[in-house]
N, C-alpha and C positions, 0 to 999 in steps of 0.2 A: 504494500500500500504506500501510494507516496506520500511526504510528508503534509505535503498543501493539495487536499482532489483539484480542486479548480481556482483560477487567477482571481485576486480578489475583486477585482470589476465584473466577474460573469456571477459572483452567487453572493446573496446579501445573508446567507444566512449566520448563525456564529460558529467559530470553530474552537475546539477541544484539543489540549496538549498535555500528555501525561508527564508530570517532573518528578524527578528523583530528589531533588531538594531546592531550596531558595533561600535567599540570603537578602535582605533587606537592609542595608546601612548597615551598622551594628548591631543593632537591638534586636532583629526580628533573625531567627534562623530557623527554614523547618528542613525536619528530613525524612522523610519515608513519600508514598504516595500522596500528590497532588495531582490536582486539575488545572493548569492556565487556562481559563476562559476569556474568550474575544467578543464582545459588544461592539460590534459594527457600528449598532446604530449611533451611539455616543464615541468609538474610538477608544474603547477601555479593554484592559486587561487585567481581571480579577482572579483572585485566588479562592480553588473549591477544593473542600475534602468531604469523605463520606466516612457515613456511622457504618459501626458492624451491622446494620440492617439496609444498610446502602442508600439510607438519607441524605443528599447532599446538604451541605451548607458552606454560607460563603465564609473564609477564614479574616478573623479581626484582631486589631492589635487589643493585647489585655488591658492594657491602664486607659486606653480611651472608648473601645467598644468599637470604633469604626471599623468598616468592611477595610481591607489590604487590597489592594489595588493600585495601575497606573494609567496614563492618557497620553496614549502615542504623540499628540501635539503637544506637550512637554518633554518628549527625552531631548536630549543633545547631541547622543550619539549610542553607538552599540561597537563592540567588540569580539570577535569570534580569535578560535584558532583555527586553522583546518585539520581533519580529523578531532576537533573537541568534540566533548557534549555537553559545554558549556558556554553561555554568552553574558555578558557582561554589557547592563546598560546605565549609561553614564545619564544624570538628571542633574539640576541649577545644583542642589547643595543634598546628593544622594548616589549611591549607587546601589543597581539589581540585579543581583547573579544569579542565572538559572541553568542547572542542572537535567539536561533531557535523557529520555533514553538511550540516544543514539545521536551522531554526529549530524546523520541524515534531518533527523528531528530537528535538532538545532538551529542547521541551517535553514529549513523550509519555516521555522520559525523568525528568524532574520529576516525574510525575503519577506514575510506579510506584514513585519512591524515597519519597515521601510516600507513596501506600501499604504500602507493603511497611517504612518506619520503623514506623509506627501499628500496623501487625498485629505488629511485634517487640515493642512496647510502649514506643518510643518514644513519648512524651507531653512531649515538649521541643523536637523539631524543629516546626522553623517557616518555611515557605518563600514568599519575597517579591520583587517585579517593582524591581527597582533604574531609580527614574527617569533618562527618556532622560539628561537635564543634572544629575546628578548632583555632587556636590560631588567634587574633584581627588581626595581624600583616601580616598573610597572606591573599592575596586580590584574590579571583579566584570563580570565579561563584557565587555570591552575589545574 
C-alpha cells in the first residue's frame, strides 16, 4: 500500500498515519501506538490513541487539557533523512518529531505536509534531507 493513495488535490477526505512515537518540544513525549490524523478541512494535524476496546480519542496535554495538535500554515520547515522513519518539524518557538513505521511512511508523510502547508498558504515552509554525517549540533531524525 502506498504511503499517500491519492494526490492531495484529487481526495478531500482525511488521512490516517500510524506512529511509533512523538516528541513535542520537551515536555510532551509518547511512545507506543498513535494515530496522526489530517483535517483537511482546517489544515491540522492531531494526535489519536485508542482504549483497549478501541475507543479513539484525541491525545491532550495534562496540565492544560487541550487536544495536541498542529497547523500546517504554521510550520517553518520539516527535516527528513533518507532511509529514516523519522521527521522532524521545525515551528516559531517549537519542534515535532515523528516517528513512523517505515521510511516509506515518512516520506509520503513529508510530501502531504508540504502540500497541504502551500495550499494553507504557507509560503515559508521549507522542507530538506538532513545529510547522512551531519554536524553533532544538528538534532533531526536520530
Amino acid at each position: 500500500m502506498p504511503p499517500f493513495p491519492n494526490p492531495p488535490t484529487e481526495d478531500s477526505k482525511s488521512v490516517l498515519w500510524m506512529l511509533r512515537s512523538f516528541t513535542i518540544g520537551k515536555e510532551q513525549k509518547t511512545t507506543g501506538p498513535t494515530t496522526l490524523f489530517l483535517d483537511r478541512a482546517n489544515a491540522e494535524f492531531g494526535f489519536v490513541a485508542y482504549t483497549s476496546a478501541s475507543i479513539a480519542f484525541v491525545l491532550r496535554f495534562p496540565e492544560t487539557n487541550e487536544p495536541i495538535y498542529f497547523q500546517a500554515k504554521t510550520a517553518r520547515a520539516a527535516a527528513w533523512r533518507d532511509k529514516s522513519k523519522k521527521v522532524s518539524i521545525l515551528f516559531q518557538h517549537l519542534q515535532v518529531d515523528l516517528e513512523f513505521a517505515s521510511p516509506d511512511r515518512a516520506r509520503g508523510f513529508l510530501d502531504v505536509l508540504e502540500d497541504i502547508a502551500t495550499a494553507a498558504g504557507n509560503h515559508f515552509f521549507y522542507s530538506y534531507e538532513v545529510p547522512q554525517y551531519a554536524p553533532s549540533h544538528i538534532r533531526c531524525c536520530a
